[in-house]
C-alpha positions as CSV (number, residue, x, y, z in Angstrom):
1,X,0.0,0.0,0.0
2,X,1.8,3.5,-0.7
3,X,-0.1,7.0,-1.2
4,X,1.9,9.6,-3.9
5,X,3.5,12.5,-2.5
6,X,4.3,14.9,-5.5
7,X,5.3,17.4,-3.1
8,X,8.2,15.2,-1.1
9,X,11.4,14.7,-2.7
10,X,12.6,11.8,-0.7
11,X,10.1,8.8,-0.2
12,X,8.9,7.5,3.3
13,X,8.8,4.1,4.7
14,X,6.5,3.1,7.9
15,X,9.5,2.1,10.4
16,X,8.2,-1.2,11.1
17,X,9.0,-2.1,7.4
18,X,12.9,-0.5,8.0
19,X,12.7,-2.9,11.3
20,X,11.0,-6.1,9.6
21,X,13.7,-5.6,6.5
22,X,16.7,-5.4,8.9
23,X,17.5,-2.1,7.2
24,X,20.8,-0.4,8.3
25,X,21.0,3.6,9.1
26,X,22.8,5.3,6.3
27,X,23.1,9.3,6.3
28,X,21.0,11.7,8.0
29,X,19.2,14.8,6.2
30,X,17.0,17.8,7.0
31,X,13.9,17.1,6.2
32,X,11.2,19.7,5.7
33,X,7.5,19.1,6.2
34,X,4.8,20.6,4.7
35,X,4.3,22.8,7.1
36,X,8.2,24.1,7.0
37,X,9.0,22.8,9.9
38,X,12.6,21.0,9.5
39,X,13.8,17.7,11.5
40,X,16.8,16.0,11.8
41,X,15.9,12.5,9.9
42,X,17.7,9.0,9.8
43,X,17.9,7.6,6.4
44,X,18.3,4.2,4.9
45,X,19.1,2.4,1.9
46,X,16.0,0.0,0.6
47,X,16.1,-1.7,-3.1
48,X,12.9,-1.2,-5.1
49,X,11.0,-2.3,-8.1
50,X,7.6,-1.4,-9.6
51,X,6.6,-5.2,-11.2
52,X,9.4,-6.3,-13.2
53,X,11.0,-2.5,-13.5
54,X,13.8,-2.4,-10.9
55,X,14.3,0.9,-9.9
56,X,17.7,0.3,-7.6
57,X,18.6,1.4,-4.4
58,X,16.6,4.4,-3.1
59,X,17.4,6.4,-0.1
60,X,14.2,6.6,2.1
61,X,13.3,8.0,5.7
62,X,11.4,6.1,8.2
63,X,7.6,7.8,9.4
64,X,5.5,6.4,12.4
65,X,2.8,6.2,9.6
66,X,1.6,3.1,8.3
67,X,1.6,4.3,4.5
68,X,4.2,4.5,2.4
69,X,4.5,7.6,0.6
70,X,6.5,7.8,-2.7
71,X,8.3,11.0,-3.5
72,X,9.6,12.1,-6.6
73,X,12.9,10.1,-6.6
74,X,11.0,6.6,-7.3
75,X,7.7,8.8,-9.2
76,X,10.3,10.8,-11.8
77,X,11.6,7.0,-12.9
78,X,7.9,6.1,-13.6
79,X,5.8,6.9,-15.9
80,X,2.3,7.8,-14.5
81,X,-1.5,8.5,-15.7
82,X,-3.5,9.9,-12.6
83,X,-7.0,10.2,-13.7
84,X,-8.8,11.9,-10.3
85,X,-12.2,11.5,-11.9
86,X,-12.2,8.2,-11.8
87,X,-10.0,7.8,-9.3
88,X,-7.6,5.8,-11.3
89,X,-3.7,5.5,-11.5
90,X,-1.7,3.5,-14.1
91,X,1.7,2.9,-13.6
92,X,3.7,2.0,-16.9
């Protein structure tokens, strides 16, 4: 399950995934929220693929949030039809 986030440059993983994939800390970065409030953020390296389309390593930060939400460095690889009316999204 993931929600887009056109607006977030980095993508965000629920920390129970970095926990149940063993992932290992990697860098730390600023990251801004939407409401322009910066924090000090953990990052880590997970691999990831859409299908068959392997997209490589990604830098991601953890969230208490259930929902992964995918920023623009995995949605710029992708090529994307969002179709709000009909609440549809087609990933090619």
């Amino acid at each position: 399950m993931f929600r887009l986030d056109t607006g977030a440059d980095i993508t965000a993983i629920p920390f129970r995934v970095v926990v149940e994939l063993g992932l290992e800390p990697f860098d730390e970065r600023n990251i801004m929220g939407y409401d322009s409030h910066g924090v000090i953020s953990q990052t880590y390296k997970a691999f990831f693929h859409f299908g068959n389309v392997p997209l490589g390593e990604i830098e991601v930060v953890a969230t208490q949030s259930g929902s992964t939400l995918l920023g623009l460095d995995i949605l710029s690889q992708l090529k994307l039809t969002l179709d709000g009316p009909n609440k549809s999204l087609i990933i090619f």
